[in-house]
LOTINU-697288 format. One line per 10 residues: number of its first residue (from 1); for each residue x, y, z of N, C-alpha, C. Coordinates in nm, 2 decimals, decimal comma. Layout:
<lumdrens>
NUM	X:Y:Z:X:Y:Z:X:Y:Z | ... .
</lumdrens>
This chain:
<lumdrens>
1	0,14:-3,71:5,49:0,23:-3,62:5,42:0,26:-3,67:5,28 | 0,26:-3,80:5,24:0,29:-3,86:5,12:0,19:-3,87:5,03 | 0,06:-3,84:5,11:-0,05:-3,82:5,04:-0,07:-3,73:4,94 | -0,04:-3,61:5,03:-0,05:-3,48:5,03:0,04:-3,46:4,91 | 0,19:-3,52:4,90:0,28:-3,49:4,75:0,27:-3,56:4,70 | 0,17:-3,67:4,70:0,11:-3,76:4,57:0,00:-3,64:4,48 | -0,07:-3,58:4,59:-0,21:-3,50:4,53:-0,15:-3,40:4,46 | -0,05:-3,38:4,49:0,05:-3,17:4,44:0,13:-3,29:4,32 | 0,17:-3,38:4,33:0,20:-3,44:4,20:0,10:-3,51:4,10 | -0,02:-3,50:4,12:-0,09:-3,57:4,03:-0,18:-3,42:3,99 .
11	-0,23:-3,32:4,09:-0,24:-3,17:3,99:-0,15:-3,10:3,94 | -0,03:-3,13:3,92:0,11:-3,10:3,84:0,11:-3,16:3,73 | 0,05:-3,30:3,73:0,09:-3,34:3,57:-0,06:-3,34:3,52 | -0,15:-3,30:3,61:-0,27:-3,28:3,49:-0,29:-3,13:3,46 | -0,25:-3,05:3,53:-0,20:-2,95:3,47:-0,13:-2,95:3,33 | -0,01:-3,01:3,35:0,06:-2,99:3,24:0,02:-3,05:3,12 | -0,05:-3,17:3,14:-0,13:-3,23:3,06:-0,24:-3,13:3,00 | -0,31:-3,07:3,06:-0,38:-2,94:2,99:-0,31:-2,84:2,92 | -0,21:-2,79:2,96:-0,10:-2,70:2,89:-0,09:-2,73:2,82 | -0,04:-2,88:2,77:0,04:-2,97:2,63:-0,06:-2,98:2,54 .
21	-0,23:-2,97:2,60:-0,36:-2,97:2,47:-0,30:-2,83:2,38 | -0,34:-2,76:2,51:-0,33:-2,61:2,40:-0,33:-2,54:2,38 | -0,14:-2,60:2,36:0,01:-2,57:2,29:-0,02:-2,65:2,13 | -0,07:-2,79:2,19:-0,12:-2,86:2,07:-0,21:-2,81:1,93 | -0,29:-2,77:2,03:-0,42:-2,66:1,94:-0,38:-2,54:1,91 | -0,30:-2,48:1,96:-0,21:-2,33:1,92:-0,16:-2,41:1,79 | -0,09:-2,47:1,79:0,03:-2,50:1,65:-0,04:-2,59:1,55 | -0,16:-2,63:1,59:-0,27:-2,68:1,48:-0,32:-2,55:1,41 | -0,38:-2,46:1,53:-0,42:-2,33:1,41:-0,30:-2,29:1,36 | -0,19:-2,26:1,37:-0,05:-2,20:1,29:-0,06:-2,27:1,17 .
31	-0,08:-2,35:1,17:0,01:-2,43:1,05:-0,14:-2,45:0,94 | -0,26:-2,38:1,00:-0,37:-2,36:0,87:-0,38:-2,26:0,80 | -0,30:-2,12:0,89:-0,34:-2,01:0,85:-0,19:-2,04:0,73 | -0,26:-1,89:0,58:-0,20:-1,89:0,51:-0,12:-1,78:0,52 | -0,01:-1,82:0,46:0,10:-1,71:0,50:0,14:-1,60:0,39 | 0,11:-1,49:0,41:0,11:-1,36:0,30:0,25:-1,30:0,31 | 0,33:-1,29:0,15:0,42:-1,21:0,13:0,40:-1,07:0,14 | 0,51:-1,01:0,23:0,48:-0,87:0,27:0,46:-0,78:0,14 | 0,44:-0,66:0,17:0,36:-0,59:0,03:0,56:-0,49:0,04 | 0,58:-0,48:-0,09:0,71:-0,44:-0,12:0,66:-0,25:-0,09 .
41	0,76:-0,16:-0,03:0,70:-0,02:-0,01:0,68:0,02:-0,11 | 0,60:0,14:-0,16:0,62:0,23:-0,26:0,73:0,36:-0,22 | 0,74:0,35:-0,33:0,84:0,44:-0,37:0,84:0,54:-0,48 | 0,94:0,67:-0,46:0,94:0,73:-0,58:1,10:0,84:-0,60 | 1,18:0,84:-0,70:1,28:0,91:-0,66:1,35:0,93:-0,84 | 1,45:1,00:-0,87:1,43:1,03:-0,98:1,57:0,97:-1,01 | 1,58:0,96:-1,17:1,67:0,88:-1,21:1,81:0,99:-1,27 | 1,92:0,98:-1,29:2,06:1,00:-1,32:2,01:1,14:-1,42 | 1,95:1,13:-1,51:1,93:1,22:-1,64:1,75:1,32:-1,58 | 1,75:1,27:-1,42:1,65:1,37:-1,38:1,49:1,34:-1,40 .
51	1,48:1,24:-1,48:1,34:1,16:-1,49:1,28:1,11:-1,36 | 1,17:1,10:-1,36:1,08:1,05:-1,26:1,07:0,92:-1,22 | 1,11:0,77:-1,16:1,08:0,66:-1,17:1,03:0,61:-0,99 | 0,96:0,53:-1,01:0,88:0,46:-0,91:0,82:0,27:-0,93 | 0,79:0,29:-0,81:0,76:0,11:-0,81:0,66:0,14:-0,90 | 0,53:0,22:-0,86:0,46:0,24:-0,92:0,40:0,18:-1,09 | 0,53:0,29:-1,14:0,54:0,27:-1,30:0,56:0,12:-1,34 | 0,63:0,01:-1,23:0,60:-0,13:-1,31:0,50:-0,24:-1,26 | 0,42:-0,12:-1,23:0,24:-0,26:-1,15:0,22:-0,34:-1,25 | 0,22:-0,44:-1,19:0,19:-0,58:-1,29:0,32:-0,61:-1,36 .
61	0,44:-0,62:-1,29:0,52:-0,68:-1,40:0,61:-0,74:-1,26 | 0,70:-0,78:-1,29:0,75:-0,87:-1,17:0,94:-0,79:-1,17 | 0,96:-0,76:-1,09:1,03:-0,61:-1,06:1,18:-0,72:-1,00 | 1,33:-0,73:-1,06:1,41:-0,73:-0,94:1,47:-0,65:-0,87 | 1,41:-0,59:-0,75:1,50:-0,44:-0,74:1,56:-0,49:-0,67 | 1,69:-0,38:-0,72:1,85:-0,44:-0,66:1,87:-0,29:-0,63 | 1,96:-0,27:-0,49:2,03:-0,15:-0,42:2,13:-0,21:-0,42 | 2,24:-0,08:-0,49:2,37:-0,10:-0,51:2,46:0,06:-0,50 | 2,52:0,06:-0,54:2,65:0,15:-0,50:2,80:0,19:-0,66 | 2,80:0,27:-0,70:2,85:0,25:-0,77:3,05:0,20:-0,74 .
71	3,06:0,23:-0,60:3,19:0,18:-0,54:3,20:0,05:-0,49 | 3,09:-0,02:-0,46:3,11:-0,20:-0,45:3,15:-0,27:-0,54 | 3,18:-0,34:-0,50:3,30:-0,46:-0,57:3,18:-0,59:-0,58 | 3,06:-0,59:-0,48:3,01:-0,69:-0,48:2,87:-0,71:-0,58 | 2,83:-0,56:-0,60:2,72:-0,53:-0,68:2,82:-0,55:-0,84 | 2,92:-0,53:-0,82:2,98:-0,52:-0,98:2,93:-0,73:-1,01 | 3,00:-0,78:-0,91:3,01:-0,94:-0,96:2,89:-0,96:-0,97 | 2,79:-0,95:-0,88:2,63:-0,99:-0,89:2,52:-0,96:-1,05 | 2,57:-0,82:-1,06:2,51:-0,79:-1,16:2,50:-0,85:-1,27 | 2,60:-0,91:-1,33:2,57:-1,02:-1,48:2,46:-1,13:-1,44 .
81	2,49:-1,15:-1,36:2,36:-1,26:-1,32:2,23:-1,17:-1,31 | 2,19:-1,09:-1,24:2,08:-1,00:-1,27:2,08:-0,97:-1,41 | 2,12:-0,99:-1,49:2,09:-0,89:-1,60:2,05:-1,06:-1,70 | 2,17:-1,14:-1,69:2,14:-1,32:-1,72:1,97:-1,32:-1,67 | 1,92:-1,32:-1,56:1,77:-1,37:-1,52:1,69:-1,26:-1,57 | 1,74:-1,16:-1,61:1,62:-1,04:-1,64:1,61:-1,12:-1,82 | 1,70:-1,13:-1,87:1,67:-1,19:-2,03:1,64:-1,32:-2,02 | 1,65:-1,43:-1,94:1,63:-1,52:-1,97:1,46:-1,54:-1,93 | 1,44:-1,44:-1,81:1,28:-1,42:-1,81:1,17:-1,31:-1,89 | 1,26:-1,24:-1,96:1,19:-1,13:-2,04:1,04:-1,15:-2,07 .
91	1,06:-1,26:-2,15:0,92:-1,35:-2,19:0,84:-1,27:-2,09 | 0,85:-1,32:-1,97:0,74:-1,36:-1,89:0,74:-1,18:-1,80 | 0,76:-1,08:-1,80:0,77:-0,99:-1,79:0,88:-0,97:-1,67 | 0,99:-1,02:-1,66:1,04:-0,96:-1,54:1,14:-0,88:-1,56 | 1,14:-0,76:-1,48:1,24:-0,62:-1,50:1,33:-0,60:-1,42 | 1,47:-0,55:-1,40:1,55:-0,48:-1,33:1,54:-0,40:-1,29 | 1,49:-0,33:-1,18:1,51:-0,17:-1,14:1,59:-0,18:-1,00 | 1,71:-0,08:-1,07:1,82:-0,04:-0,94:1,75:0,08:-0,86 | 1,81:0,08:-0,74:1,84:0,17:-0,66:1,98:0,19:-0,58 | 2,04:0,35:-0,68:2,16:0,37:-0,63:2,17:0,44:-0,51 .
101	2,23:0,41:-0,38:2,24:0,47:-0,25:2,39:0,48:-0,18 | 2,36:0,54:-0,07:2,52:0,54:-0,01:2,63:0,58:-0,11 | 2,63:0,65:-0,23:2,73:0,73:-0,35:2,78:0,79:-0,28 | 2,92:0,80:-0,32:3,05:0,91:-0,32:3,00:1,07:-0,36 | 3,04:1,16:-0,39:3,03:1,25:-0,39:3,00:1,27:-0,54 | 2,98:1,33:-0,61:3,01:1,33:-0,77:2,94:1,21:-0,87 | 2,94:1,09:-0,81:2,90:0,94:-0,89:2,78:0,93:-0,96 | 2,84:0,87:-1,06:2,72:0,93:-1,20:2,67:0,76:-1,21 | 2,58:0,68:-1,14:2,52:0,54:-1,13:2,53:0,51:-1,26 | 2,43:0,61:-1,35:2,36:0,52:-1,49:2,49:0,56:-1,57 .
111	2,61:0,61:-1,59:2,68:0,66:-1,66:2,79:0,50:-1,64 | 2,76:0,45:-1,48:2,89:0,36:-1,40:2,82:0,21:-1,51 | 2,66:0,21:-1,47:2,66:0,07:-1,57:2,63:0,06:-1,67 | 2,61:0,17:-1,76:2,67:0,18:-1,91:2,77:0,12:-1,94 | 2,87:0,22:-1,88:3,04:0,13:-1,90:3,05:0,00:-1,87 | 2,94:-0,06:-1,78:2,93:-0,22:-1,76:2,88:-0,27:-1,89 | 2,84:-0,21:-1,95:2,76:-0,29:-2,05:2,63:-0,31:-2,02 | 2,56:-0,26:-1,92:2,38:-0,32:-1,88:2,31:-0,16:-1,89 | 2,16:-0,21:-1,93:2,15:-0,08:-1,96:2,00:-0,08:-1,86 | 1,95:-0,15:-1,75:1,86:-0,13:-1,68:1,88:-0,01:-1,63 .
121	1,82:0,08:-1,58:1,76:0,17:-1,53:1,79:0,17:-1,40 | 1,81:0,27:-1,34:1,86:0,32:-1,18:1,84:0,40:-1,15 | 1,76:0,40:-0,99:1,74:0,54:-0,97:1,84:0,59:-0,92 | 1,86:0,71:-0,81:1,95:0,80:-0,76:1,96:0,81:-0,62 | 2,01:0,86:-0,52:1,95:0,90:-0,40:1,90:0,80:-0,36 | 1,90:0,66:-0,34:1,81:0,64:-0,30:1,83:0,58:-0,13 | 1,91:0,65:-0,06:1,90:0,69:0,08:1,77:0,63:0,18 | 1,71:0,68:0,15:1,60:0,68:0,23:1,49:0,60:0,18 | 1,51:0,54:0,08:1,37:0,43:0,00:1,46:0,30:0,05 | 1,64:0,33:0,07:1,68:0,17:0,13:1,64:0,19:0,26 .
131	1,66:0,25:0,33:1,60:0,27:0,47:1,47:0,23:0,53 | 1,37:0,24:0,42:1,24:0,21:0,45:1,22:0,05:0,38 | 1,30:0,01:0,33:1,33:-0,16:0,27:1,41:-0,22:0,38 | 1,47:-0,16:0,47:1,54:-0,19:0,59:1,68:-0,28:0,54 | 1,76:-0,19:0,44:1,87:-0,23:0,37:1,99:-0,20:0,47 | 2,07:-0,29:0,48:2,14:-0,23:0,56:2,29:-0,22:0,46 | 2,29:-0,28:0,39:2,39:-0,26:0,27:2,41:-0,30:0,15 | 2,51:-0,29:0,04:2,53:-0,34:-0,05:2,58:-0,48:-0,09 | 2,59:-0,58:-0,23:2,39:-0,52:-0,28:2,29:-0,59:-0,19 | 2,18:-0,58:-0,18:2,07:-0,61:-0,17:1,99:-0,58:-0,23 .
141	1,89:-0,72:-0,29:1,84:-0,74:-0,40:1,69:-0,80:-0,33 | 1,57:-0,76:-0,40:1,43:-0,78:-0,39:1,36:-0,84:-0,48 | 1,28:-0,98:-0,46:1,24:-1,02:-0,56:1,07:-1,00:-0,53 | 0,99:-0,93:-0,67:0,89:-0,88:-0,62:0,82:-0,91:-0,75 | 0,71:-0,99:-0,71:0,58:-1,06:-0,79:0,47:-0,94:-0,85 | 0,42:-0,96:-0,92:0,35:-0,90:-1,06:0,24:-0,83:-0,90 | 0,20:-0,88:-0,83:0,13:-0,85:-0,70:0,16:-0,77:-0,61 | 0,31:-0,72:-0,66:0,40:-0,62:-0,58:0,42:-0,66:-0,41 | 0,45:-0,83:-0,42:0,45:-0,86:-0,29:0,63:-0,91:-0,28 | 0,71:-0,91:-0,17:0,85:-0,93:-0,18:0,84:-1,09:-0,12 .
151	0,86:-1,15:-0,25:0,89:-1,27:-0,21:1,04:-1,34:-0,19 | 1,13:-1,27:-0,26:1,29:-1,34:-0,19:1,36:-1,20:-0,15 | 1,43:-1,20:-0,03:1,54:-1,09:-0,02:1,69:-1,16:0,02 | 1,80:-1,13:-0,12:1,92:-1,13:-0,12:2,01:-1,06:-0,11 | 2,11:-1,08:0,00:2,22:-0,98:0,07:2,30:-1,04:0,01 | 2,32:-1,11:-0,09:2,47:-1,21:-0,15:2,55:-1,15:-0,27 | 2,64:-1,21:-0,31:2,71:-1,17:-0,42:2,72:-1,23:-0,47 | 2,67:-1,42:-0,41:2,73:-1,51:-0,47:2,61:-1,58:-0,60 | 2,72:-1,57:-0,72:2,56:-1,59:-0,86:2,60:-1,72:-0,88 | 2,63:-1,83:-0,79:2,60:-1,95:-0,80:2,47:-2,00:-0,69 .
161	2,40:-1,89:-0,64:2,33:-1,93:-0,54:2,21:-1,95:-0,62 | 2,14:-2,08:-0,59:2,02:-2,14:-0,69:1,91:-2,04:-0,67 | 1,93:-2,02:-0,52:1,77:-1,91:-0,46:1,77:-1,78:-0,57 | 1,89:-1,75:-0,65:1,82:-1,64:-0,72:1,69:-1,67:-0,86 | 1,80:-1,75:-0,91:1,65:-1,84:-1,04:1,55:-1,87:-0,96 | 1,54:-1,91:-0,88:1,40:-1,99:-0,81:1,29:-1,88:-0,77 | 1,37:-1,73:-0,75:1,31:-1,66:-0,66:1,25:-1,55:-0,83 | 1,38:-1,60:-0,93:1,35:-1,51:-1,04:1,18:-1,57:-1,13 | 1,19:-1,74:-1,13:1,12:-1,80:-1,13:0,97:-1,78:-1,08 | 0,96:-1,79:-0,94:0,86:-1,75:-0,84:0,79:-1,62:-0,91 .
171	0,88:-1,50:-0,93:0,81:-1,39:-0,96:0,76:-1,38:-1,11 | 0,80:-1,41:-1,15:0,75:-1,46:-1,33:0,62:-1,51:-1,30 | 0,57:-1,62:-1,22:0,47:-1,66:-1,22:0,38:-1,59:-1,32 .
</lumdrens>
């Protein structure tokens, strides 16, 4: 009998000792393959004064699109810092493009950040392009490489958080 649960314990751990190779070799190939930033959606939707704007129109340039709201409180604080990394990277081509969504009834976006003082560009409506960015609220901000790939996404307000230069950085490349 003791035999017998020596033999059921000695194909138990050489079993698992096979298992433990390869789990080993699973997480050896993980860690070679290279890892690809998702491709940011296209899009297309029109802007406040009825113009046409899309991802499209800035291929090859390194894009921060921000979804915002002209009734947040949190998109209002964020913004000078988007607008600080959009000039401090100009050089190197990087642009602001809003998307206004979730508006009140009547809300005029590009008329709201005029009166802020910023004069990037905003689309309208844009309902259903945050939907397909899988936004679930305000702001949320996309940082998107000349490659039109989304390399940082920010749900924050907070403009002491380093990851936005890094990520404004990153897309400059």
């Amino acid at each position: 009998m003791n035999t017998l649960i020596n033999q059921k314990k000695r194909i138990a751990a050489l079993l698992l000792m096979v298992l433990s190779l390869f789990s080993f070799s699973a997480l050896a190939d993980e860690s070679t393959e290279t890892v690809t930033a998702p491709t940011a959606p296209a899009w297309q939707l029109k802007t406040q004064s009825g113009s046409d704007i899309s991802l499209s129109k800035f291929q090859g340039q390194a894009v921060i699109l921000h979804f915002w709201a002209t009734w947040c409180p949190y998109c209002k604080k964020l913004q000078p810092k988007l607008v600080e990394l959009e000039k401090k990277y100009k050089d190197k081509g990087v642009k602001i493009v809003a998307i206004s969504f979730n508006e009140d009834e009547g809300a005029l976006p590009q008329d709201e950040l005029a009166s802020r003082g910023y004069s990037f560009i905003t689309a309208v409506n844009g309902d259903e392009v945050a939907m397909r960015y899988g936004v679930k609220g305000t702001p949320t901000t996309f940082f998107i490489n000349k490659n039109n790939q989304v390399i940082f996404k920010s749900t924050s307000s907070d403009i002491s958080d380093p990851r936005l230069e890094l990520a404004t950085k990153e897309i400059a490349k």
